[in-house]
C-alpha positions as CSV (number, residue, x, y, z in Angstrom):
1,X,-2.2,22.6,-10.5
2,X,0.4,24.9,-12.7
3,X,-2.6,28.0,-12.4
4,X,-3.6,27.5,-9.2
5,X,0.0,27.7,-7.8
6,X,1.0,30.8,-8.9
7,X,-2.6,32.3,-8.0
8,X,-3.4,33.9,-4.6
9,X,-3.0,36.7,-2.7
10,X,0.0,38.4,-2.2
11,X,2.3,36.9,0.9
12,X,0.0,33.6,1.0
13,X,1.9,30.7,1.1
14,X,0.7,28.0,-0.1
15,X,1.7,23.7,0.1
16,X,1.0,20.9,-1.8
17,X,1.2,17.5,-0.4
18,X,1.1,14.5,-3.2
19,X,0.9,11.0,-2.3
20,X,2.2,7.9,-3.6
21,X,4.8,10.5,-6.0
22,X,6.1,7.5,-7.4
23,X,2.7,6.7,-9.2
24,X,2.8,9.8,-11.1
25,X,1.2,9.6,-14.9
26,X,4.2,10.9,-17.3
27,X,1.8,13.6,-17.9
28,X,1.7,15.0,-14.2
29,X,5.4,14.7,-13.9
30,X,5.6,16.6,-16.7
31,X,3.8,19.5,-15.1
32,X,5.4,19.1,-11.7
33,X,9.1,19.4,-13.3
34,X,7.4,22.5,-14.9
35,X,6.8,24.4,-12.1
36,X,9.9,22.9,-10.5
37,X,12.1,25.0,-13.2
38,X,10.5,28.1,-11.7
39,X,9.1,27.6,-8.7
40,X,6.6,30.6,-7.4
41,X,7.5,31.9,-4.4
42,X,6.1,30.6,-1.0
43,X,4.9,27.3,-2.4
44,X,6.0,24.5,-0.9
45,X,6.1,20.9,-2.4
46,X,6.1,17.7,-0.3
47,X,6.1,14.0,-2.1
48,X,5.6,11.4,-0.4
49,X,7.0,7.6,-1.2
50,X,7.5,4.4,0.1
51,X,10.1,3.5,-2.8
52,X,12.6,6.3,-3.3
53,X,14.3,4.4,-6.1
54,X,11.0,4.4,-8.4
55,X,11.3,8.5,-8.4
56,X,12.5,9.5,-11.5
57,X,16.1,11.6,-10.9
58,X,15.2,14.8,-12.6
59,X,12.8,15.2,-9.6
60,X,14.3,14.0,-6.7
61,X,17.5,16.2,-7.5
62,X,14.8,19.2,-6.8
63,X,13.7,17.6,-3.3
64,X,15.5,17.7,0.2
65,X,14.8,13.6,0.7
66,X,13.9,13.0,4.7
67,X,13.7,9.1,5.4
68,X,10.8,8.2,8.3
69,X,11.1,4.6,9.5
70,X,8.1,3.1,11.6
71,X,7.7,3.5,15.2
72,X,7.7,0.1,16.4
73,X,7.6,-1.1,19.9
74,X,8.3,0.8,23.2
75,X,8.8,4.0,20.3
76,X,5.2,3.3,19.0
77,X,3.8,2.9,22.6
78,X,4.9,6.0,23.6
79,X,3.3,7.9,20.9
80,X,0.1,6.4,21.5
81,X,0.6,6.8,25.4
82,X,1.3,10.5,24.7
83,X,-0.9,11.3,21.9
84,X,-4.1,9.3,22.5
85,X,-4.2,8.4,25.8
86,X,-7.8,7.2,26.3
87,X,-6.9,4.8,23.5
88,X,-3.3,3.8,23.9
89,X,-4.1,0.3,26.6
90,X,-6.4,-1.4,23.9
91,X,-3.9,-1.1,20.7
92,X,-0.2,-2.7,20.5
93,X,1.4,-0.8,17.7
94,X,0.3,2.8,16.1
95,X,-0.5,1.3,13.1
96,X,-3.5,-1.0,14.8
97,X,-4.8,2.2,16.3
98,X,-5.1,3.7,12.8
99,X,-6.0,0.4,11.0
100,X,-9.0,0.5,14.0
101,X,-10.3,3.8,11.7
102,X,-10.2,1.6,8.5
103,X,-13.5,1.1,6.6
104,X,-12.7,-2.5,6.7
105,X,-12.3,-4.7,10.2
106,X,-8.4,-5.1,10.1
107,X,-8.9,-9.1,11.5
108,X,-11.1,-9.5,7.7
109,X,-8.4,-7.9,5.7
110,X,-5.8,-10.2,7.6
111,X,-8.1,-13.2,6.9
112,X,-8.7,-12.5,3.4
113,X,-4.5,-11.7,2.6
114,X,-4.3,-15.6,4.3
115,X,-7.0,-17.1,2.7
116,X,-5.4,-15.2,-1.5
117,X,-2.6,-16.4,-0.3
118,X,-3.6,-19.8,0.3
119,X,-5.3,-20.3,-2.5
120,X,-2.7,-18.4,-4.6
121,X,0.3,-20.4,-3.7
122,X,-1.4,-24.0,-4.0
123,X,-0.6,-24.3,0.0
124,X,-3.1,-26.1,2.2
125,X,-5.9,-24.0,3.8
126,X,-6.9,-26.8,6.8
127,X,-8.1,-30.5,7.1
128,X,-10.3,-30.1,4.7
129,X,-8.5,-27.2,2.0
130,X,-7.1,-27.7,-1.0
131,X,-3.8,-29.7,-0.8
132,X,-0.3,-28.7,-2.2
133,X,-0.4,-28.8,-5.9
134,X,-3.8,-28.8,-6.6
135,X,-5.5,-26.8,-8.8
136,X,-5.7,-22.8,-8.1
137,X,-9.6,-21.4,-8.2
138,X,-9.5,-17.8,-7.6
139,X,-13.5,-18.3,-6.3
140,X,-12.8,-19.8,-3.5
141,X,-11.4,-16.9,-2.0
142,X,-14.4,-15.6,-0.1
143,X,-13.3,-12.7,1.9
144,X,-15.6,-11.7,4.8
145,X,-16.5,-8.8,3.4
146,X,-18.4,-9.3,0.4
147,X,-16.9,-5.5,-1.9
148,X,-13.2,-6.6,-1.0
149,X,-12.8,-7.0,-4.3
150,X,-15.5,-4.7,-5.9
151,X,-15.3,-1.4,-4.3
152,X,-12.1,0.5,-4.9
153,X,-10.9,1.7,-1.9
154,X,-11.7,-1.6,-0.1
155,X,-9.5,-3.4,-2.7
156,X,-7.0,-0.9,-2.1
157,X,-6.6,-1.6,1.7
158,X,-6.4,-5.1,0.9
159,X,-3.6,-4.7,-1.4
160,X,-2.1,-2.4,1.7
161,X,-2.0,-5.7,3.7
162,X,-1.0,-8.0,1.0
163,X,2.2,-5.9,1.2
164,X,2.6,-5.6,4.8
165,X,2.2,-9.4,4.9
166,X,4.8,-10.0,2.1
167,X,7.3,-7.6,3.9
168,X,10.3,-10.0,5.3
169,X,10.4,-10.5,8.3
170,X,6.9,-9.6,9.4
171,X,5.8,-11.8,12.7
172,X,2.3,-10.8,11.9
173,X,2.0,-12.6,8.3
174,X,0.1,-15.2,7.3
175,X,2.2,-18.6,8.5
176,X,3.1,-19.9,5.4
177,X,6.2,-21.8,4.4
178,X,6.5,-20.2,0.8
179,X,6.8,-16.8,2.3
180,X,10.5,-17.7,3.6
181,X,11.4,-17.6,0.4
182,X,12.5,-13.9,0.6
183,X,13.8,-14.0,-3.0
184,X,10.2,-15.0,-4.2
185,X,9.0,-12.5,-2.0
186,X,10.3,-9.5,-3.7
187,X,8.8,-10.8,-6.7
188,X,4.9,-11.1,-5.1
189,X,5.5,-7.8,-3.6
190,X,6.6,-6.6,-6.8
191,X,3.8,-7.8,-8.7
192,X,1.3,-6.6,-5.7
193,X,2.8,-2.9,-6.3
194,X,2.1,-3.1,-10.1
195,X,-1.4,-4.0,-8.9
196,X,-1.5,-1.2,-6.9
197,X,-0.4,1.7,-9.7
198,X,-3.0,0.3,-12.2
199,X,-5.8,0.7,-9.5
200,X,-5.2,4.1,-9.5
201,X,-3.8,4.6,-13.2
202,X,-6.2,2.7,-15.0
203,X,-9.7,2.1,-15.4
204,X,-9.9,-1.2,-14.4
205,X,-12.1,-2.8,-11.9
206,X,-10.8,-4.0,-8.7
207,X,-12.2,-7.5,-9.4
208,X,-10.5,-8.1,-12.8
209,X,-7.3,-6.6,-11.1
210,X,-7.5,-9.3,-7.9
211,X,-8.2,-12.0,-10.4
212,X,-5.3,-11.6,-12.6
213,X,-3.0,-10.8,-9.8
214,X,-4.1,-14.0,-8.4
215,X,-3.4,-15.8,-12.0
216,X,0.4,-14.0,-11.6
217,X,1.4,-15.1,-8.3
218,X,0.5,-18.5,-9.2
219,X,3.1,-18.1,-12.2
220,X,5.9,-16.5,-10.2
């Protein structure tokens, strides 16, 4: 990235968008904070995070921060009223019209967040589930679709909603009286974002990744 940012043609400006800045390797902050010392000129740099607070401070003291909250409710209707209006009557929120895009049914990834959870947190899946304090079995999670837990970027979606459902305060979650618990729900979601950084750090597959997370929320 170093090379390729201070090549082009003369007046070109160029900008580099990097998701998830927080996830970082020590060896790519190392290069960004290198070209941050002396940045070429007409290059632009924009990180993007959902935890602020995981960005080291060398970095951020480089960055303008700008703080986007979700559009929710009348605000989110709007958008989609005035942005996609073919599409805006069948979806509530903007997120459901981009989760619609998803290579994974968004009702599945719902079901199979409810049925780790379930399973997880020793609480009762129906009549005929598992009761309260019986013994956790990772295998009888059985998400509807069958590379949840195989294929990365599948897995990764999943994780997406595993967060979303542990967020406090979120009406669409899984109904579960453990997840009132909003001091034990920093700790999942903790544990779910550690999940998330080794999916993309390491080279570990998804599977092995959903089974000890599983194993971990039972323990927290």
């Amino acid at each position: 990235m170093s090379a390729w940012a201070r090549m082009g043609a003369a007046g070109a400006r160029k900008i580099v968008i990097i998701e998830n800045a927080d996830r970082m390797l020590d060896s790519a902050r190392n290069a960004l904070l290198k070209i941050l010392e002396e940045p070429p000129a007409r290059l632009t740099f924009i990180l993007l995070t959902s935890r602020r607070g995981a960005m080291i401070p060398t970095i951020l003291s480089r960055f303008r921060a700008y703080s986007f909250r979700p559009r929710d409710g009348e605000a989110g209707r709007e958008v989609l009223e005035r942005i996609f209006p073919e599409d805006s009557g069948r979806f509530a929120t903007l997120d459901d019209f981009f989760r619609s895009y998803q290579e994974v049914d968004p009702q599945v990834l719902r079901d199979a967040v409810g049925a780790f959870l379930r399973e997880a947190l020793g609480a009762p899946a129906g009549p005929r589930g598992p009761a309260r304090g019986s013994s956790r079995d990772f295998s009888r999670v059985r998400p509807g679709d069958d590379a949840l837990f195989k294929d990365r970027a599948k897995f990764r979606l999943f994780l997406r909603e595993l967060l979303e459902a542990l967020r406090p305060g979120n009406p669409g979650g899984p109904a579960l009286p453990e997840l009132q618990d909003l001091s034990r729900l920093e700790d999942w979601a903790a544990l779910a974002r550690r999940t998330a950084d080794s999916l993309e750090a390491l080279n570990i597959g998804p599977e092995i990744l959903a089974q000890r997370l599983f194993a971990l929320f039972g323990r927290a």
